[in-house]
N, C-alpha and C positions, 0 to 999 in steps of 0.2 A: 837577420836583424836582432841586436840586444835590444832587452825592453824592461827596464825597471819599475816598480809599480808600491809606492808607499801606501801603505793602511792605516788608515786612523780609524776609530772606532763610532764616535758621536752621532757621523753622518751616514751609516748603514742602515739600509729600512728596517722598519719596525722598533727601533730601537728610540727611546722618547724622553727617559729622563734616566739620569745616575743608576737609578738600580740595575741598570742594562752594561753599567760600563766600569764600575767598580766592582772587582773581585771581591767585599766582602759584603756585598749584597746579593739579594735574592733570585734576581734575574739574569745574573752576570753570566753565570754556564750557556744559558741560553743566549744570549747573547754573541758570544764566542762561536755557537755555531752557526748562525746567520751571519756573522762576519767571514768563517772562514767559507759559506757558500756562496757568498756574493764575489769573493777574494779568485774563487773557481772559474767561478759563472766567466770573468773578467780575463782569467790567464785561457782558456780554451777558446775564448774568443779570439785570443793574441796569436796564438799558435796557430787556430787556425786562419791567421791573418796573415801569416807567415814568419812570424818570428819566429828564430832560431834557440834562442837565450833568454830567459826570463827569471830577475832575482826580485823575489816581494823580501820586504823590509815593514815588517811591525812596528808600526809607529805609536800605538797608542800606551800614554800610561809608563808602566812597566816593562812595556813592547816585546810582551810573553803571552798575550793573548789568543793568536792564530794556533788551532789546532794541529801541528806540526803532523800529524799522523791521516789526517784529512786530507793536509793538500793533495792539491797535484802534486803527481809525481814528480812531472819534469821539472818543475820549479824548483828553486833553490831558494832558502827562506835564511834572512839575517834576526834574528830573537834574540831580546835580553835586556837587558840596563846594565851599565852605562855604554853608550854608544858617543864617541867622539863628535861625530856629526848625526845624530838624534834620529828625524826621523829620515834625514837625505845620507844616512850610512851605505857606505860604499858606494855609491853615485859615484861615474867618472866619466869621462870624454869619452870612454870604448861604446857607451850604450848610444844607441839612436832615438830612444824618446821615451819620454817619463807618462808615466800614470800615476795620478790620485784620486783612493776610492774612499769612502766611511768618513769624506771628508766635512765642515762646517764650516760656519759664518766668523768674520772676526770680532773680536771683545766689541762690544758696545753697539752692535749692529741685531736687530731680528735674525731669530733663526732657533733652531732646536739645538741646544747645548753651545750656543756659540760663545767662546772663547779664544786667544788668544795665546796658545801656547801653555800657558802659567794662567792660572785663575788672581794673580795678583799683580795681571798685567792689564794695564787700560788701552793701551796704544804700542806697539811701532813702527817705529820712523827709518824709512829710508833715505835721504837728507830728508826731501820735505813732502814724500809719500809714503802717507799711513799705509801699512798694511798688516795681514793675519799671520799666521802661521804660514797658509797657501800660499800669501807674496814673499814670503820668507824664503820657502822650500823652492818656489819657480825660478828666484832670485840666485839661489847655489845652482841650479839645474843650468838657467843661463848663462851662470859664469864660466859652467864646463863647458859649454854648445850645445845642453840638450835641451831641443824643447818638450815642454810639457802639452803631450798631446790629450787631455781626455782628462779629467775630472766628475766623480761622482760623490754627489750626496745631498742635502734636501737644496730647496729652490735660492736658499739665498746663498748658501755656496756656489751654484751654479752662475748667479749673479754675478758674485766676486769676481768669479774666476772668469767671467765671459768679458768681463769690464779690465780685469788687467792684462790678458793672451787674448789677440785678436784671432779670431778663428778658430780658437778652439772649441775641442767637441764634449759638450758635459752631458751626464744622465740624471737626472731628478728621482729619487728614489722616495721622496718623501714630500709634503709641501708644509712648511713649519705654519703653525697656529701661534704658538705664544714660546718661550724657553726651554719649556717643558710638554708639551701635546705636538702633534704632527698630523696630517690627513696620509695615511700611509694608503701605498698599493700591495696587491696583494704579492704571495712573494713569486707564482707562475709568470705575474705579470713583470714583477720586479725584475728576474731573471733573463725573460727576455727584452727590458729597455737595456739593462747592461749589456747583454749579446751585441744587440742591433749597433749601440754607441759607441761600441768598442772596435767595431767592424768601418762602424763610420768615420773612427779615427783615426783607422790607420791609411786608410783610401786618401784620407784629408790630409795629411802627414807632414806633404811639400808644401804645404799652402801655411802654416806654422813655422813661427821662428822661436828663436831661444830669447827668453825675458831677459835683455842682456841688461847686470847691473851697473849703475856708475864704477868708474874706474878706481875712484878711494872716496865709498861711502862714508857718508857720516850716519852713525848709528843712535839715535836715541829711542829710550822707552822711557814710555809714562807708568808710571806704577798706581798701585789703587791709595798709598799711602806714605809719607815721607820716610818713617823708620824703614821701609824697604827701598825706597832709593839711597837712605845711607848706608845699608847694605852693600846695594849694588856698588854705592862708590869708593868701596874700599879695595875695588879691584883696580891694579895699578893704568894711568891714564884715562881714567872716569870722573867726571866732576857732574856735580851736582848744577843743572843749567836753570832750572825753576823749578821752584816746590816740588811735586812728586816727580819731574823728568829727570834722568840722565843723559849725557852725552858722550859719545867715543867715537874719536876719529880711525877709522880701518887704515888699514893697507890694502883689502881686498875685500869684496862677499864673503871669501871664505875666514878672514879672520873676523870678518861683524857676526856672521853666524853663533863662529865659538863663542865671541863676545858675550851675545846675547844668552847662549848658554849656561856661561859661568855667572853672568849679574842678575838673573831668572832663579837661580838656583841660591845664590847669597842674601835675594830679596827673601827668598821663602823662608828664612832662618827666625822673618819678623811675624810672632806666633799669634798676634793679636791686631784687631783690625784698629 
C-alpha cells in the first residue's frame, strides 16, 4: 500500500505561536525537530501497518522545514518552494490513502494558529461550502480517489476534519485555548496517540471514502481586503463578485487548486492592510 502524508507545521504539539513556525525566530530550530518526530512517530506507524511506500510532502511555509537528515529512512520526502500543487505535490491515484499531520483550524474559526492557507484569506468556497486549507487538500485527494485517512493536530482541526470525512480517524495533539496558547501533552504521550491513531487508521481504511469534489467547481475567496481581491482579479477569468470576494469557474479541483494558488499569491502583492 502507497501512503502519502502532508505536513503542516501550526498543528504539531508543543508548538503555540509564530515563534515555533517562522525560520527567523527564536524557536523555529526547535520547532523543526518536534515536527520531524511527530512526522516519524506517524510513518513507522504506516509501515508498520503495512504500507509499502510512503512520500511526506512538507507543506509548511517554505516547505523546507522537515529535517531531511532525521527522517526515516524509508520515506521519501518532497521539500522546497515552488511546488505546482503546494502542499497535495505529487498526490496521484497510485497512492491508497492520504495522511494529514501539524495540521489547523480554518481562517476565522478557534484554534491555535488557525488560518486559511494565506493569512490574507478569510474564507473559501467551494461553490457554497466554506472551507480550510484541509477541505482544500481532502478536495484534490478526492478528485484523484484518495481518501484522506487520519488527520492530526489541535482539537479543532480534528473537528474540521471529523465534520467534512465521515469516519475519519484524527489525533489531538494539543487542545487550543485562544490563537496563540494551547493545553499541550506531553511529548512520550504525544507519540503514543500518533502510534495508536495511525494504527487506527489504517484498520479503518475501508470504511472511508474519497471527499469527492463537484464536477466543475466554482471557486471563490473572500480576502481580508479589497486591494487584494483586485489583485486576485487580474488573473485571467476572475471577477470581482462582492467587496472583498472573488469568483472562478473551474474545469476541475485540480484547476481551482491552481487557481487559488495563483490569486493567494497575486493577493499578497497588497502590502498594506
Amino acid at each position: 500500500m502507497k501512503f502519502y502524508l502532508s505536513v503542516d507545521m501550526e498543528g504539531i504539539s508543543g508548538l503555540v505561536d509564530d515563534s515555533f513556525i517562522d525560520s527567523s525566530k527564536r524557536h523555529y530550530e526547535r520547532g523543526q525537530e518536534i515536527m520531524t518526530k511527530e512526522a516519524n512517530h506517524v510513518i513507522e506507524a504506516a509501515f508498520g501497518s503495512g504500507c509499502s511506500a510512503i512520500t511526506v510532502n512538507d507543506s509548511h511555509s517554505k516547505m523546507n522545514n522537515l529535517l531531511f537528515e532525521k527522517l526515516h529512512p524509508e520515506a521519501r520526502l518532497i521539500s522546497g518552494d515552488v511546488k505546482p500543487y503546494s502542499m497535495v505535490q505529487g498526490l496521484d491515484s497510485t497512492y491508497e490513502g492520504m495522511g494529514m499531520i501539524g495540521y489547523h483550524a480554518r481562517a476565522g474559526t478557534p484554534g491555535a494558529m488557525s488560518h486559511s492557507m494565506f493569512h490574507n484569506v478569510r474564507n473559501f468556497y467551494i461553490n457554497e461550502l466554506v472551507v480550510g486549507e484541509l477541505g482544500m487538500n481532502a478536495y484534490v485527494a478526492g478528485y484523484l480517489g484518495v481518501p484522506v485517512l487520519f488527520v492530526a493536530g489541535d482539537d479543532r482541526a480534528a473537528l474540521e476534519a471529523e465534520q467534512l470525512i465521515p469516519n475519519i480517524t484524527t489525533a489531538v495533539v494539543k487542545e487550543s485555548i485562544s490563537r496563540s496558547s494551547a493545553l499541550l501533552l506531553s511529548p512520550h504521550k504525544t507519540e503514543r496517540i500518533l502510534r495508536e491513531q495511525t494504527e487506527k487508521a489504517f484498520n479503518n481504511r475501508h470504511n472511508v471514502e474519497p471527499l469527492v469534489p463537484p464536477r466543475e467547481p466554482v471557486l471563490r475567496i473572500e480576502f481580508t481586503n479589497y486591494g487584494q481581491a483586485e489583485w486576485a482579479s487580474l488573473m485571467p477569468g476572475v471577477e470581482i463578485e462582492a467587496e472583498t470576494t472573488v469568483k472562478y469557474q473551474a474545469k476541475n479541483m485540480l484547476e481551482a487548486y491552481r487557481a487559488m494558488l495563483v490569486m493567494t499569491e497575486l493577493a499578497s502583492r497588497t502590502t498594506f492592510s
